[in-house]
C-alpha positions as CSV (number, residue, x, y, z in Angstrom):
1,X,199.5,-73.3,52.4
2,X,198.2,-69.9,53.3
3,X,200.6,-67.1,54.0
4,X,200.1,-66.4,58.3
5,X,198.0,-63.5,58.9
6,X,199.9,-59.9,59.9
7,X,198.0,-59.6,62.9
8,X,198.9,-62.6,64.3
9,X,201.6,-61.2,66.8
10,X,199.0,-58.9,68.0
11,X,197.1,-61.7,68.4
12,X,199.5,-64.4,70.6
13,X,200.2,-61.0,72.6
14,X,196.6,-60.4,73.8
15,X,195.8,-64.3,74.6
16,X,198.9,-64.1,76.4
17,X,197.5,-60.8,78.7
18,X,194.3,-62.6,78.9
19,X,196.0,-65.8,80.8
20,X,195.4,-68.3,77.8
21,X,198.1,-71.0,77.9
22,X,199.2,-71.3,73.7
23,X,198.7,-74.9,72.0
24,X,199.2,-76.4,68.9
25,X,196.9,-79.4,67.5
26,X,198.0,-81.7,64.9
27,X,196.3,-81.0,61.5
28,X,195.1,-84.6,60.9
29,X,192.4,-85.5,63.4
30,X,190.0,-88.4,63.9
31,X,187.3,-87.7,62.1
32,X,184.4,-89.8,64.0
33,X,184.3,-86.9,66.6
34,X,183.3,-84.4,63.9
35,X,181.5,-86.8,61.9
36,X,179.3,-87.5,65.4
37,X,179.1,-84.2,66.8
38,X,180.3,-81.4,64.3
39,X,176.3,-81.1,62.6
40,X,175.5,-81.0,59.2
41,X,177.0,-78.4,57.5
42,X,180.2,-79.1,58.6
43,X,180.2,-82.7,58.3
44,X,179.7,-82.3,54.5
45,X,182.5,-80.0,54.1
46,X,185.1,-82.3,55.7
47,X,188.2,-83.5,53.6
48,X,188.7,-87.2,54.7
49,X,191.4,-89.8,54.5
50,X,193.0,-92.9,55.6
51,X,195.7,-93.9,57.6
52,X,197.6,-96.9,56.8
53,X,195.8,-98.9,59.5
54,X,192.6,-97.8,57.9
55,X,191.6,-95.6,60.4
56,X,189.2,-92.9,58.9
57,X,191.1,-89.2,59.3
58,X,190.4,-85.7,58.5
59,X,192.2,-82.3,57.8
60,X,191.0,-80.4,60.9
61,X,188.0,-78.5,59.9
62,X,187.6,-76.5,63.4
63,X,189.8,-76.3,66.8
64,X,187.0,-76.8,69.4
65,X,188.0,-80.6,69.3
66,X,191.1,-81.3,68.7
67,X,191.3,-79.0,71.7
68,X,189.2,-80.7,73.9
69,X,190.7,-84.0,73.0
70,X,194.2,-82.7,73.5
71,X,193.1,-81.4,77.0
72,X,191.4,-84.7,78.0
73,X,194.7,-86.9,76.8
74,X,196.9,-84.4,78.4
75,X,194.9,-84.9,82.0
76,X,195.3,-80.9,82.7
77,X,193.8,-79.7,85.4
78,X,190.5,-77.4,85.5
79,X,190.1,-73.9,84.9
80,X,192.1,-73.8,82.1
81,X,191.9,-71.5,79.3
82,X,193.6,-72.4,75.9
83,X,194.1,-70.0,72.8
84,X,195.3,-70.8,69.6
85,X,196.0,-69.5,65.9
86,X,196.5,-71.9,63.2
87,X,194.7,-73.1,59.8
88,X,191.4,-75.2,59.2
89,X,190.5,-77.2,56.1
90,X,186.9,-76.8,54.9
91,X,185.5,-77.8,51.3
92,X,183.3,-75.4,49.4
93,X,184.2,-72.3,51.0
94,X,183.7,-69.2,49.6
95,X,187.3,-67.6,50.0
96,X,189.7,-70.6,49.7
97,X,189.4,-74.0,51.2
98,X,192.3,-73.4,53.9
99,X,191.7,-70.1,56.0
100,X,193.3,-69.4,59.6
101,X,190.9,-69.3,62.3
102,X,192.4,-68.2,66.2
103,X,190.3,-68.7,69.5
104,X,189.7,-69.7,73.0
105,X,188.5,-72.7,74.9
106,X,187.6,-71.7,78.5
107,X,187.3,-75.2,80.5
108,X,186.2,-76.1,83.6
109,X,185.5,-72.9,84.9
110,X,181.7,-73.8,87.2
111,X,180.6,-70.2,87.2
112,X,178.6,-70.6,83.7
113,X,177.6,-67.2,83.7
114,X,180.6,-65.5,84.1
115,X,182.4,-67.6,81.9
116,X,180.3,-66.7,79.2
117,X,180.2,-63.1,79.3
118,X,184.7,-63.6,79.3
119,X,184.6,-65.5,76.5
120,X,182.2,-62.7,74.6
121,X,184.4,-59.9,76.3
122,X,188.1,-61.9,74.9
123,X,186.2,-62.3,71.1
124,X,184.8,-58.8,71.3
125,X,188.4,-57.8,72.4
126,X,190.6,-59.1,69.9
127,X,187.9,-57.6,67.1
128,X,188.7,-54.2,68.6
129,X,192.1,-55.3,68.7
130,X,192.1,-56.1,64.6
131,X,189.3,-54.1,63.7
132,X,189.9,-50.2,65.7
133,X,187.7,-47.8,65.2
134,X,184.9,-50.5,63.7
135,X,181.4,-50.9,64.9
136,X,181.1,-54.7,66.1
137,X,177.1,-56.0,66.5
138,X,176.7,-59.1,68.8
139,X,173.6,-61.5,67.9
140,X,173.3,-63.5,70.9
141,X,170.9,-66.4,71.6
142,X,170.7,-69.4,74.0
143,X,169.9,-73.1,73.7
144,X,169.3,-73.7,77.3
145,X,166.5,-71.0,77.1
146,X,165.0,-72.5,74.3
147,X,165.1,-76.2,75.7
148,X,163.7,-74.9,78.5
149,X,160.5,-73.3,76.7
150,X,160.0,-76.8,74.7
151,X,159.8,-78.6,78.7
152,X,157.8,-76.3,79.9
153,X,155.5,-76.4,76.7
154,X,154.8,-80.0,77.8
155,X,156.7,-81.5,74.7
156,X,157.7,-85.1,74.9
157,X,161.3,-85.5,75.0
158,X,161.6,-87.0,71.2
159,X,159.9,-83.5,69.8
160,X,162.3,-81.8,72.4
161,X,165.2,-83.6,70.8
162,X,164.4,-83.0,67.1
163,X,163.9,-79.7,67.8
164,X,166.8,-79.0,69.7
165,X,168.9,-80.5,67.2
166,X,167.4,-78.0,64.5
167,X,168.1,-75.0,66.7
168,X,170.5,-73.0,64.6
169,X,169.8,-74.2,61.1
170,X,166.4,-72.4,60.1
171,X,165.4,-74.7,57.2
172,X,164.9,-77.4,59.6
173,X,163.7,-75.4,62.6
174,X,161.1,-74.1,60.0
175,X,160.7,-78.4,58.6
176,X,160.0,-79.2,62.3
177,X,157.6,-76.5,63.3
178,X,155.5,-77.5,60.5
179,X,155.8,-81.0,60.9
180,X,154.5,-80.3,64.4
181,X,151.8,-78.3,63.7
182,X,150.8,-80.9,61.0
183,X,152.4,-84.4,61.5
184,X,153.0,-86.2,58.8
185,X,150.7,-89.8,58.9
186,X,152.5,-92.9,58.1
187,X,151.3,-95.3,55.7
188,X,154.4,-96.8,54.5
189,X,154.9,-99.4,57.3
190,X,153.1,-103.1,57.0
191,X,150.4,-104.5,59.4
192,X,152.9,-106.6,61.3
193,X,155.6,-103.9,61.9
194,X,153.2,-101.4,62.2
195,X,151.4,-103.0,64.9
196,X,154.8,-103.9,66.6
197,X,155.8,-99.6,66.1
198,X,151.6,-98.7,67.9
199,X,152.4,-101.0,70.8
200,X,155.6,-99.7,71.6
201,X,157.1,-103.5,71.4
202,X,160.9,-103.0,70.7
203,X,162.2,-106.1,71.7
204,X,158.9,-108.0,69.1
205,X,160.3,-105.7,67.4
206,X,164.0,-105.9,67.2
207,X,163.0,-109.6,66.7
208,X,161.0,-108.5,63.4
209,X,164.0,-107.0,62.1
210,X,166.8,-109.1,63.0
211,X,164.7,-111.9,61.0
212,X,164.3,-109.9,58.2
213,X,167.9,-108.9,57.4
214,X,168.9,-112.3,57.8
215,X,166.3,-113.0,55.1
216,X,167.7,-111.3,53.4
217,X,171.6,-112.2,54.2
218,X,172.2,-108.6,56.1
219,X,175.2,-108.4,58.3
220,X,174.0,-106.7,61.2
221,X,177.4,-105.3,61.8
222,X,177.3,-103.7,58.7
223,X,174.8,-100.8,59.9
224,X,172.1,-99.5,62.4
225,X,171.7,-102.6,64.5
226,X,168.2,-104.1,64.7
227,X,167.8,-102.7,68.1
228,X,168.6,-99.4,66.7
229,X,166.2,-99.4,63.8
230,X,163.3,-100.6,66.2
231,X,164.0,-97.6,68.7
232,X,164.0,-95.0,65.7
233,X,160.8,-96.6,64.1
234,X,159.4,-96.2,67.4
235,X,160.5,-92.4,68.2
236,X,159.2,-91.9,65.1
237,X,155.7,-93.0,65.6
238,X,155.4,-91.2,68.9
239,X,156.5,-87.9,67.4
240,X,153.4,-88.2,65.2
241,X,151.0,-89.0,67.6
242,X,151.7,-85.4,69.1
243,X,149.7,-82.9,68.6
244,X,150.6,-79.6,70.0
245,X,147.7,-77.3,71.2
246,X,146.7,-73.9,69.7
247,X,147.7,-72.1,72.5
248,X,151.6,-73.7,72.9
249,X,152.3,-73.8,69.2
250,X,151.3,-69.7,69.7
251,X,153.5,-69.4,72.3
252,X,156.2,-71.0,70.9
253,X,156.4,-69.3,67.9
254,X,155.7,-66.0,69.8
255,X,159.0,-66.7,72.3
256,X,161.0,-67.8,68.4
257,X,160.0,-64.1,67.4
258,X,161.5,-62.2,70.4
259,X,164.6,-60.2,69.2
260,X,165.4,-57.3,71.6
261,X,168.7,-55.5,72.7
262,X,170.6,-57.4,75.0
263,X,169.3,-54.6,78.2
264,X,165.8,-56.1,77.7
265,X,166.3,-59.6,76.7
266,X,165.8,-60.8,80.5
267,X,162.4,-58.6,81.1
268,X,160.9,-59.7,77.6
269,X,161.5,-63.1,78.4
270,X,159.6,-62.8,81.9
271,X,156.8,-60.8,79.9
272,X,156.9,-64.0,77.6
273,X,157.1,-66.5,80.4
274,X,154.0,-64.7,82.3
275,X,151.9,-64.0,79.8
276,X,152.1,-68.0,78.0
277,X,152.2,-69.4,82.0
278,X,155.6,-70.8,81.5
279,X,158.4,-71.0,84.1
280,X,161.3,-71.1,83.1
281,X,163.3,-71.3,86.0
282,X,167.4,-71.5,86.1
283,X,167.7,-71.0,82.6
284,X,166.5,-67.3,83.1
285,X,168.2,-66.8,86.1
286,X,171.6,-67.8,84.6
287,X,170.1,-65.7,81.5
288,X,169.7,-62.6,83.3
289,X,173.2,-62.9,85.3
290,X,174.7,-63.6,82.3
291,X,173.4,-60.0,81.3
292,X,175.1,-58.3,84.4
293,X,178.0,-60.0,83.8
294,X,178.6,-59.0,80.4
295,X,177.8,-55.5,81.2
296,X,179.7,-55.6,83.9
297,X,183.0,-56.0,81.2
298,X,181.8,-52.7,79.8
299,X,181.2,-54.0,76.4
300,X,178.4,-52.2,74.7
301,X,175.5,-53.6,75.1
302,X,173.9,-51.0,72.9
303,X,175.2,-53.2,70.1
304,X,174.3,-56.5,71.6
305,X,170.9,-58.2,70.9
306,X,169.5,-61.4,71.8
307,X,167.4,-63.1,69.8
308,X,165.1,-66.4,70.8
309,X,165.6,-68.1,67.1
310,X,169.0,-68.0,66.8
311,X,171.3,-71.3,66.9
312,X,174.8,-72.0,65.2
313,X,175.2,-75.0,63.3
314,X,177.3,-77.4,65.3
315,X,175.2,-79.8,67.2
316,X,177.9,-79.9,70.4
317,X,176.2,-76.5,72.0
318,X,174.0,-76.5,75.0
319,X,173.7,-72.6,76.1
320,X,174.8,-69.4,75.1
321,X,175.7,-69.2,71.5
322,X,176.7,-65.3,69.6
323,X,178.0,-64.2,66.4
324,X,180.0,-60.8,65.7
325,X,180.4,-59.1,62.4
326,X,181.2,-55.5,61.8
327,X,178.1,-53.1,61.2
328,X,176.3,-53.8,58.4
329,X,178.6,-56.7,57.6
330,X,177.6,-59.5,55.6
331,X,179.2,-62.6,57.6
332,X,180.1,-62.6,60.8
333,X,183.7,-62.3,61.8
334,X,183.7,-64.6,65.3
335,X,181.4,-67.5,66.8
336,X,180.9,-69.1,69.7
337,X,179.2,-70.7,72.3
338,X,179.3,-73.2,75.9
339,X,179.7,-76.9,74.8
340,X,179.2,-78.4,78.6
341,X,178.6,-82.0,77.5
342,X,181.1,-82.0,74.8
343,X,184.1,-83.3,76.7
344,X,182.5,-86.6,78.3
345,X,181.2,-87.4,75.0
346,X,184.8,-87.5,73.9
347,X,185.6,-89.4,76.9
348,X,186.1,-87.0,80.1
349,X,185.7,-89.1,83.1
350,X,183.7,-86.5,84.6
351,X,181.9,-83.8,83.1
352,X,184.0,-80.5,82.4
353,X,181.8,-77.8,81.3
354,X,183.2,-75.0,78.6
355,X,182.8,-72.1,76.1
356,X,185.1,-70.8,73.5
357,X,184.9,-69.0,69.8
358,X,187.0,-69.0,67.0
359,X,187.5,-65.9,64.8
360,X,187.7,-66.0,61.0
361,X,191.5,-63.9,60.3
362,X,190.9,-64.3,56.6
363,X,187.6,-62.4,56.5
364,X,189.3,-60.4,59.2
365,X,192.4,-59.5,56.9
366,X,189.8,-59.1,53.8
367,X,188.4,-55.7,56.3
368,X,191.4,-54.5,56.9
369,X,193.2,-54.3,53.1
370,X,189.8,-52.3,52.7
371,X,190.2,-49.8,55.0
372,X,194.0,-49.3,54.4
């Protein structure tokens, strides 16, 4: 085990001021909820195991979670804002495979843009707090604006799902953008199944299938379900037969290219949205407020800048996501970002919206040996 950071008092002592009620996860988790939601990079770095029922398990590799699903089992009320300091288990990592990571989850609080700029405000806080005297740059971007350029575009909801999906990893931004500008043609399907795919049949389809497998003495329980295959065969089809004009595959790389301070994020996206005949509607008006609100914490927004292509990679945000890392630092030192349809995905009755970041108190640590 890793020796507990020297900051950590500091630490508990802020999320106290900052009205953060302290909580403690257990260190094995389920793993399905990361393995569903957690995206691809994190996925791969997860240390599984068994428990003796069989049930798959994992060392937690992130708090965001086992939060959420601690909140949901507990039946807490909403707002609620929980902090918490402890250690993550992540394979490959460069700097040791266990690492202490501390944080905030801001649930249930309606008032998305305010909630956002506090949760920027406590990370950019306890940085300050760890870090004095140290230059911290905020990237900023947002998934709800970028969701919102693909519907106005006039892309069909499969292309609007891929691409959303790929928001935050670059490789496969760049992978869909080109596969959009070019789409791959499919000659691998035979003249019965590909008919089937054309006509949009999924239950002659699912039919195909399900005959097939058993053929070929497939459990259907063992996998994809027939059903399944026949909707993603489909989806698949349909993304080919788009082809994106000139004119929005301009504009959409054009809006991907906008990287401006945080002061004149809202008016360049306006310029954008005029000049390509877009409206984007709530998503810049919650974009803009956002803005106000986060000046209004006197942060410096001199040191904040938005940019339209940047993502993280966990597949559970839907809005504002932001990185922080020291000036001319290499990795960023806090992350985070609104989840709002995380928690009924792990089985909210009703939809609690939230935001949160974690902090990395090893790289942290690393920053502060070098300047003592």
């Amino acid at each position: 085990m890793t020796s507990r950071p020297a900051i950590a008092a500091d630490i508990a002592k802020l999320f106290a001021a900052r009205d953060t009620h302290a909580v403690e996860v257990a260190v094995l988790q389920p793993a399905d909820p990361f393995l569903d939601m957690a995206g691809e990079d994190l996925r791969r770095r997860i240390f599984l195991t068994e428990s003796e029922t069989g049930k798959t398990l994992c060392l937690r590799p992130e708090f965001t979670i086992p939060v959420c699903l601690d909140h949901i089992a507990s039946q807490a009320g909403t707002p609620r804002r929980y902090s918490y300091l402890g250690e993550v288990f992540r394979q490959r990592r460069e700097g040791g495979n266990e690492f202490f990571q501390a944080g905030i989850e801001d649930l249930g609080d309606r008032d998305t843009p305010q909630a956002d700029a506090r949760s920027l405000a406590d990370a950019h806080a306890l940085l300050s707090l760890a870090l004095p005297g140290k230059t911290l740059n905020v990237t900023l971007g947002d998934q709800t604006i970028f969701e919102a350029v693909l519907a106005a575009l006039g892309l069909p909801r499969g292309w609007r799902m891929r691409l959303a999906r790929a928001f935050g990893s670059a490789p496969m931004l760049e992978a869909a953008l080109a596969d959009l500008a070019n789409p791959p043609r499919n000659g691998q399907l035979s003249g019965s199944v590909a008919a089937l795919v054309l006509d949009g049949d999924l239950d002659g389809l699912s039919a195909h299938i399900a005959g097939g497998m058993e053929e070929a003495g497939l459990s259907a329980s063992a996998g994809r379900s027939p059903s399944d295959i026949a909707r993603r065969l489909i989806e698949k089809a349909e993304l080919r037969s788009v082809r994106l004009s000139n004119e929005a595959f301009s504009a959409l790389k054009t809006f991907l290219a906008i990287d401006v301070p945080l002061g004149s994020a809202a008016q360049a996206l306006e310029a954008f949205a005029a000049s390509a005949g877009l409206s984007l509607g709530a998503a810049l008006d919650n974009f803009a407020a956002r803005g106000k609100a986060i000046e209004a914490h006197g942060l410096p927004t001199a040191t904040i800048h938005y940019d339209a292509a940047f993502g993280r990679p966990l597949d559970y945000y839907t809005g504002l996501v932001f990185e922080i890392a020291v000036e001319n630092g290499e990795r960023p030192l806090a992350g985070g970002g609104r989840y709002d349809r995380l928690l009924t995905l792990l089985g909210a009755r009703t939809p609690i919206p939230g935001v949160g970041f974690s902090v990395w108190l090893d790289r942290i640590e690393a920053l502060r040996e070098t300047a003592s």
